[in-house]
PALO-886612 format. One record per residue (C-alpha): x, y, z; residue number from 0. Coordinates in steps of 0.02 Angstrom, whole numbers. Layout:
# residues N
X_Y_Z_NUM
...
This chain:
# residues 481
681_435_-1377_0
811_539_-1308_1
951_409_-1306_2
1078_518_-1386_3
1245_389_-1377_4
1120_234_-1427_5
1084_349_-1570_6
1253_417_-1632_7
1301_223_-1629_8
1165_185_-1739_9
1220_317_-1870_10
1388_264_-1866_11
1339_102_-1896_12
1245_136_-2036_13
1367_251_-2108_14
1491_106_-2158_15
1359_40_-2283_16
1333_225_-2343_17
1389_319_-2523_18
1489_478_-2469_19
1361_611_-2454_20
1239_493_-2351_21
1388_453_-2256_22
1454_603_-2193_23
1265_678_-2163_24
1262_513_-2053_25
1424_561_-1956_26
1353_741_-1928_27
1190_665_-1850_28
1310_543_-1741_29
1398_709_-1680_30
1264_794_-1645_31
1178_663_-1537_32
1351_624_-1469_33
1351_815_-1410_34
1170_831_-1340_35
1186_673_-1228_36
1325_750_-1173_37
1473_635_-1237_38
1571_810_-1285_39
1728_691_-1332_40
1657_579_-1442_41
1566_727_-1510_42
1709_829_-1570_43
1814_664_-1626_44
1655_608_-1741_45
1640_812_-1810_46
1812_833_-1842_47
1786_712_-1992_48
1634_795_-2041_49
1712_986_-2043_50
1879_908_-2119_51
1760_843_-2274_52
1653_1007_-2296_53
1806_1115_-2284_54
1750_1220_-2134_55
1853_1240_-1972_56
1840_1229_-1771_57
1930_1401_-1716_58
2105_1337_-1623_59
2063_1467_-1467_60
1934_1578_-1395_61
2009_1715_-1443_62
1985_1658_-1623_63
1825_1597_-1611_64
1758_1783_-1532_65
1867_1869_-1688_66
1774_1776_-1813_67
1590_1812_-1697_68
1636_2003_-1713_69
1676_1977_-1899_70
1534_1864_-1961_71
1388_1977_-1853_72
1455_2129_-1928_73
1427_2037_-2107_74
1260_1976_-2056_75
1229_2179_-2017_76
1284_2229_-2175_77
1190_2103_-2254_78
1014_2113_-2199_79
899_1976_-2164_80
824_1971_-2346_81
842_1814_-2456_82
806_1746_-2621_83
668_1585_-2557_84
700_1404_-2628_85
627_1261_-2588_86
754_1113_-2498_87
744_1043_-2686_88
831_1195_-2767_89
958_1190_-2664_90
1124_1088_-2669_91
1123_945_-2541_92
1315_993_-2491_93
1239_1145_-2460_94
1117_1081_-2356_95
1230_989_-2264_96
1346_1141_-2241_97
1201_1226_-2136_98
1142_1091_-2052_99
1335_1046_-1980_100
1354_1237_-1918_101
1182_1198_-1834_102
1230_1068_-1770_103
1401_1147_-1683_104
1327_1289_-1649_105
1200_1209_-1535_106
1301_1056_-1486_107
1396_1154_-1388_108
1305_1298_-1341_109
1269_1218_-1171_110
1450_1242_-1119_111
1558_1320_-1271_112
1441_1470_-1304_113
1602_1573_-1393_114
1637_1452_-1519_115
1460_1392_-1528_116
1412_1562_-1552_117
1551_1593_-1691_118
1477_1410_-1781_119
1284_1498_-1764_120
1338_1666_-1856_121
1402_1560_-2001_122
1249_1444_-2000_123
1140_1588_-2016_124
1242_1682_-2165_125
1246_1510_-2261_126
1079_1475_-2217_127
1015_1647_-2288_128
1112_1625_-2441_129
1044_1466_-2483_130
863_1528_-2452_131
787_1398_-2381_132
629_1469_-2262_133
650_1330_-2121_134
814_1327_-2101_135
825_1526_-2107_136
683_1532_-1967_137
776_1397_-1856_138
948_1484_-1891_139
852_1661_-1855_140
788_1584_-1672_141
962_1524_-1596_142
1055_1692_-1666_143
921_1784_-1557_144
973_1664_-1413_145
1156_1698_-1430_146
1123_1894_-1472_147
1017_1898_-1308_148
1157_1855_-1199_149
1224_2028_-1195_150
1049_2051_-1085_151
1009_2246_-1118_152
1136_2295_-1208_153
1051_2183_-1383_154
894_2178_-1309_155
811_2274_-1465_156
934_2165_-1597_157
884_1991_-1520_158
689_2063_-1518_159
691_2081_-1730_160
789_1921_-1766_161
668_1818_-1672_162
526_1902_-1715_163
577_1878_-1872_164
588_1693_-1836_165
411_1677_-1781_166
358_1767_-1913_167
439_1652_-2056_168
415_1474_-1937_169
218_1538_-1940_170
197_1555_-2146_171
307_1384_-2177_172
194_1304_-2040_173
335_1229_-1953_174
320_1163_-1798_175
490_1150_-1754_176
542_1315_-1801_177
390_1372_-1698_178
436_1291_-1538_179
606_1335_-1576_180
558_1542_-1594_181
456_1499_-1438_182
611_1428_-1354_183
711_1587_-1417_184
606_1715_-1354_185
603_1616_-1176_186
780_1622_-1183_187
790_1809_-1222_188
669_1869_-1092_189
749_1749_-966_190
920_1839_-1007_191
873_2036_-1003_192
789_1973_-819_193
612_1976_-853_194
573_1792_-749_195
391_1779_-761_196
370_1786_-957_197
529_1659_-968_198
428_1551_-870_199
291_1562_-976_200
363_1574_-1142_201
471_1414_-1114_202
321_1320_-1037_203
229_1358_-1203_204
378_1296_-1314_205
397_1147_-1199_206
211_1108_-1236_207
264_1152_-1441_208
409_1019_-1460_209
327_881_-1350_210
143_865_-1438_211
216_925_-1612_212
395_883_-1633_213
497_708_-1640_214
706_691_-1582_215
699_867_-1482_216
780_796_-1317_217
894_913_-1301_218
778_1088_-1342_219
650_1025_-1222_220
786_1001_-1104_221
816_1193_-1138_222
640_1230_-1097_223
644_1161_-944_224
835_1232_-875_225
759_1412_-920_226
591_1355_-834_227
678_1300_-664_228
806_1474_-685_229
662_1563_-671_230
560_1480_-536_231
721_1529_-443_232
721_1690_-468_233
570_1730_-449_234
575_1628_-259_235
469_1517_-288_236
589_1384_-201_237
428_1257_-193_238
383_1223_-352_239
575_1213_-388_240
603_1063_-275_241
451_974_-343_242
498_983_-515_243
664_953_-513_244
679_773_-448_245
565_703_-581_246
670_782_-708_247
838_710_-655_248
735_532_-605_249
693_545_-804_250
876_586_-873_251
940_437_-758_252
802_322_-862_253
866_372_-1025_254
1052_368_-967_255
1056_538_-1040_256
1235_604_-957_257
1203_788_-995_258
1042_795_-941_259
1101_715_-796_260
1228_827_-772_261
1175_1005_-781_262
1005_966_-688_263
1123_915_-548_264
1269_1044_-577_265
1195_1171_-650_266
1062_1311_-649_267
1017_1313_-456_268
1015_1133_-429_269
1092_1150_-265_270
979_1274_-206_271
813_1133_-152_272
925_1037_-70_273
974_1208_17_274
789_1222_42_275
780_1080_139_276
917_1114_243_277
1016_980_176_278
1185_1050_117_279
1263_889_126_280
1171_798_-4_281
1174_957_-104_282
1373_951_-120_283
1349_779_-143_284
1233_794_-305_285
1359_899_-362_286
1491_783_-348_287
1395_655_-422_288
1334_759_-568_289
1523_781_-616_290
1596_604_-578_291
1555_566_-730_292
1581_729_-836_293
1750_772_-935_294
1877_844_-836_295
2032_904_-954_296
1939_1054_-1019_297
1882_1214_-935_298
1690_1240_-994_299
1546_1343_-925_300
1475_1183_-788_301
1647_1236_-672_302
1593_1425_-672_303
1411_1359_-622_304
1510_1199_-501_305
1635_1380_-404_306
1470_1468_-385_307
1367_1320_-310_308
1520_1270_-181_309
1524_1454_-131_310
1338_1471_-99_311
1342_1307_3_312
1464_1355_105_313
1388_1518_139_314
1231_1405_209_315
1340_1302_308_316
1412_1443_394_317
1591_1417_345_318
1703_1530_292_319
1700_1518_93_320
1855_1426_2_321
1933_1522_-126_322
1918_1458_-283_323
2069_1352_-350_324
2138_1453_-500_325
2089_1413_-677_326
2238_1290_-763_327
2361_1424_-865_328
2300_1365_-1042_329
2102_1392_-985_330
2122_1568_-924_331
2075_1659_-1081_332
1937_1542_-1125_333
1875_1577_-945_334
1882_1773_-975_335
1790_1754_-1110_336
1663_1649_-1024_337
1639_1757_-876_338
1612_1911_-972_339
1515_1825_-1137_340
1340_1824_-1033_341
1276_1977_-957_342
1177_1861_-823_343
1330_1739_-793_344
1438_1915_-779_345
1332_1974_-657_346
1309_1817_-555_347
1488_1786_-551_348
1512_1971_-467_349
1390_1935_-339_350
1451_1770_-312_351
1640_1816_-285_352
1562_1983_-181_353
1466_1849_-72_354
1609_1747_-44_355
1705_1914_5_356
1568_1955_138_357
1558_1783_201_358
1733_1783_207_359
1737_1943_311_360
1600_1903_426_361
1748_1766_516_362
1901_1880_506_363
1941_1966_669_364
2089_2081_592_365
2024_2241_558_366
2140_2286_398_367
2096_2109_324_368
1923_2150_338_369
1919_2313_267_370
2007_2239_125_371
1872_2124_79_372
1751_2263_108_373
1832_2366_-27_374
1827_2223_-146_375
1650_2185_-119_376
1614_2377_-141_377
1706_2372_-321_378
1608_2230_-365_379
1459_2300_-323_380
1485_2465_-419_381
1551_2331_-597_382
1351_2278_-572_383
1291_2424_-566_384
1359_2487_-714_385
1257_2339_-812_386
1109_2446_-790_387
978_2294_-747_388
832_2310_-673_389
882_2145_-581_390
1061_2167_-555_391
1063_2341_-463_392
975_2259_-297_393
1086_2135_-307_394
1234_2271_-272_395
1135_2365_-149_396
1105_2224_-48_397
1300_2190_-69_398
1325_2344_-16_399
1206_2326_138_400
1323_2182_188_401
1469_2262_166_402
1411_2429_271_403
1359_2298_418_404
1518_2217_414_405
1618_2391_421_406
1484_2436_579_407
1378_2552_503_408
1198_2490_518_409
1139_2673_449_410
1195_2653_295_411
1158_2471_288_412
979_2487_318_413
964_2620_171_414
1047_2514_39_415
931_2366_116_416
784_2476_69_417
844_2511_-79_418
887_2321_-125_419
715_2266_-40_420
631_2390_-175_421
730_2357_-299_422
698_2164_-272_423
507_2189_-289_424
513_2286_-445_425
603_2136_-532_426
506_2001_-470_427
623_1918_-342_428
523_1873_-199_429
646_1759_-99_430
779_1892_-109_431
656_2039_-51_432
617_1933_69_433
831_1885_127_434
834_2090_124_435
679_2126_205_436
746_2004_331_437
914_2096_363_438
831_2227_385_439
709_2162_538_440
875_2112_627_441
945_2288_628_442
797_2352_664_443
790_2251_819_444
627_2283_938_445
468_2227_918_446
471_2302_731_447
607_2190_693_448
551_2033_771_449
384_2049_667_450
483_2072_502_451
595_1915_535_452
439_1824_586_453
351_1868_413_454
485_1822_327_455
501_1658_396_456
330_1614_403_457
347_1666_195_458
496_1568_177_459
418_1413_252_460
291_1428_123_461
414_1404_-3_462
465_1250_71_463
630_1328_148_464
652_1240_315_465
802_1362_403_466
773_1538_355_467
896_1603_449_468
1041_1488_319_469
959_1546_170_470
973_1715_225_471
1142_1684_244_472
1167_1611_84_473
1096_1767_-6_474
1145_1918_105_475
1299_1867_197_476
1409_1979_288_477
1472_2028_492_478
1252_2083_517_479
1262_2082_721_480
């Protein structure tokens, strides 16, 4: 019913009547539902018992975790894919339990741990393959295509086979779950190498899957839907976005579900409605309220998400942007390894720091501070460019359209705007064609201007965005007049 701590007590509970392989089975289901409700503490005190008795390990840093990634991926390579199939029977049940705790990490924490939870999914997948199991092999193939994908294009073609390969298997066993769950993967995947619309789609469809097919999937629908409102961002449409979101959060109050709660108020443009409707306040307030209850001694992926959110509110607001307050000295590797560990988060993060640079530089009056900023937005722009997206590169040109403006020269601004504005279309990202396109009617100035800025407004206000001018602001900020 999606009431994960409920749940985890019940298992515990029933554990102290239980013979020692029921029991610890019953401790890894408390974990788990301890981890997708979003109690991350209780989680990890509950598996550490669990990991202790099967003899496998939590890696002590990040830096650990990614070593064993590199080492267990290059094994599954080496490998293949092919297995010897047994049914569940034929296999031992501490076995079984082996793969279904590395599952269980490896997607418990995937929301906010994805090195380590991708380090727990490589080993899930080798065991699982070895034991030769088909559904467990087709859900274990389906998240290792998630966590492959997050390199974007550079594993596009890798992530394509093992979930295809998924499908393929979840189809002949005629498992539902592992058929939502390839559908899930394959949202996942196209959402990460930028390609919004089938995301959309694709996660819609597994959504349907796991609800009218599937029991105890709280947390993958949850999934579905995070992917589902990603997208609706991207692609601009900003109204749908602030109908369905509401609802959603309204339900994970009802089921007193605190990750749910959290990250559809934290995290994947949540801010961005309340943006919409010109309400910055309550925005920064949702935020805060999102993480009054959320653990606050460890660095995980909700404070990259909670930097970029205050950034992009200030730029609305108008203010100049705060720095960031450092990481804590014993997060800052883990936090490297964050930033860089998703090609999409990478890229965000450099337009989000870039943005903060131009909004920075639009209210200093010292020319050498200024030029300063400039620069850094410039080598920011030129890190996203060497991605190589189809999505990413208007992002730098209309960086780089901001950061000409700023430094006075509207020539060169209004070609990289063009460039960005096309570059924008191509990908599917209608309300920032339309922040460029808008830029570019204000240095046009005349009557040719005017009518651009009036198109995109009247646009804008279709997507239920009631001060164009902010969210302009927001996306394309800079020293424009």
């Amino acid at each position: 019913a999606g009431r994960g701590a409920e749940a985890a007590q019940a298992y515990l509970s029933a554990a102290l009547a239980a013979g020692p392989v029921l029991s610890v089975e019953l401790h890894r289901r408390a974990a788990w539902q301890f981890y997708v409700s979003g109690h991350m503490e209780d989680g990890a005190r509950v598996l550490r018992g669990v990991l202790d008795k099967l003899g496998l390990q939590m890696p002590a840093t990040a830096q650990a975790a990614l070593l064993w990634l590199l080492v267990r991926r290059l094994r599954i390579r080496l490998r293949g894919l092919a297995f010897q199939e047994k049914h569940e029977s034929e296999v031992r049940s501490q076995d079984l339990l082996r793969i279904d705790t590395c599952w269980a990490v490896g997607v418990g924490v995937a929301t906010l741990d994805m090195v380590r939870g991708a380090d727990f999914q490589a080993r899930h997948l080798l065991l699982a393959l070895r034991a030769g199991e088909p559904y467990r092999i087709a859900r274990a193939l389906a998240i290792e295509g998630c966590y492959v994908a997050m390199r974007g294009n550079k594993s596009l073609r890798r992530a394509g086979r093992l979930i295809e390969a998924s499908r393929t298997l979840a189809e002949r066993v005629k498992h539902p779950y592992a058929l939502g769950l390839a559908t899930l993967a394959a949202g996942c995947a196209a959402w990460l190498d930028g390609r919004w619309r089938e995301s959309r789609s694709l996660s819609a469809r597994a959504e349907q899957i796991l609800r009218e097919r599937c029991t105890g999937v709280d947390w993958e629908i949850l999934i579905a839907q995070l992917f589902g409102l990603a997208s609706l961002f991207f692609l601009g449409d900003l109204a749908t976005l602030s109908r369905r979101l509401p609802p959603l959060l309204e339900e994970a109050e009802g089921r007193n579900n605190l990750l749910r709660a959290t990250v559809l108020r934290v995290g994947f443009f949540s801010h961005v409605p309340w943006l919409a409707a010109d309400d910055p306040a309550r925005a920064l307030q949702e935020m805060e309220d999102g993480l009054s209850g959320w653990r606050r001694g460890q660095f995980d992926y909700l404070q990259l998400w909670v930097r970029a959110a205050r950034t992009e509110i200030a730029l609305y607001r108008g203010e100049p942007p705060a720095a960031s307050a450092p990481v804590p000295k014993p997060w800052r590797a883990f936090a490297r390894a964050l930033d860089r560990f998703v090609q999409v988060g990478y890229i965000r993060g450099l337009d989000t720091r870039a943005r903060l640079r131009l909004g920075t530089a639009a209210h200093v009056e010292d020319a050498r501070e200024r030029h300063a900023l400039v620069d850094g937005v410039e080598r920011h722009a030129r890190a996203i460019l060497r991605e190589r997206t189809r999505w990413g590169d208007p992002l730098a040109w209309i960086l780089r359209a901001g950061a000409a403006a700023t430094a006075g020269d509207a020539e060169r601004a209004l070609r990289s705007l063009e460039a960005a504005e096309a570059g924008f279309t191509t990908a599917e990202m209608a309300l920032h064609a339309a922040a460029a396109r808008r830029r570019r009617g204000e240095l046009v100035g005349g009557d040719v201007g005017r009518d651009l800025v009036a198109s995109v407004d009247a646009w804008m206000a279709g997507q239920s965005v009631r001060n164009p001018e902010r969210m302009t602001a927001m996306l394309a900020p800079g020293r424009w007049r």
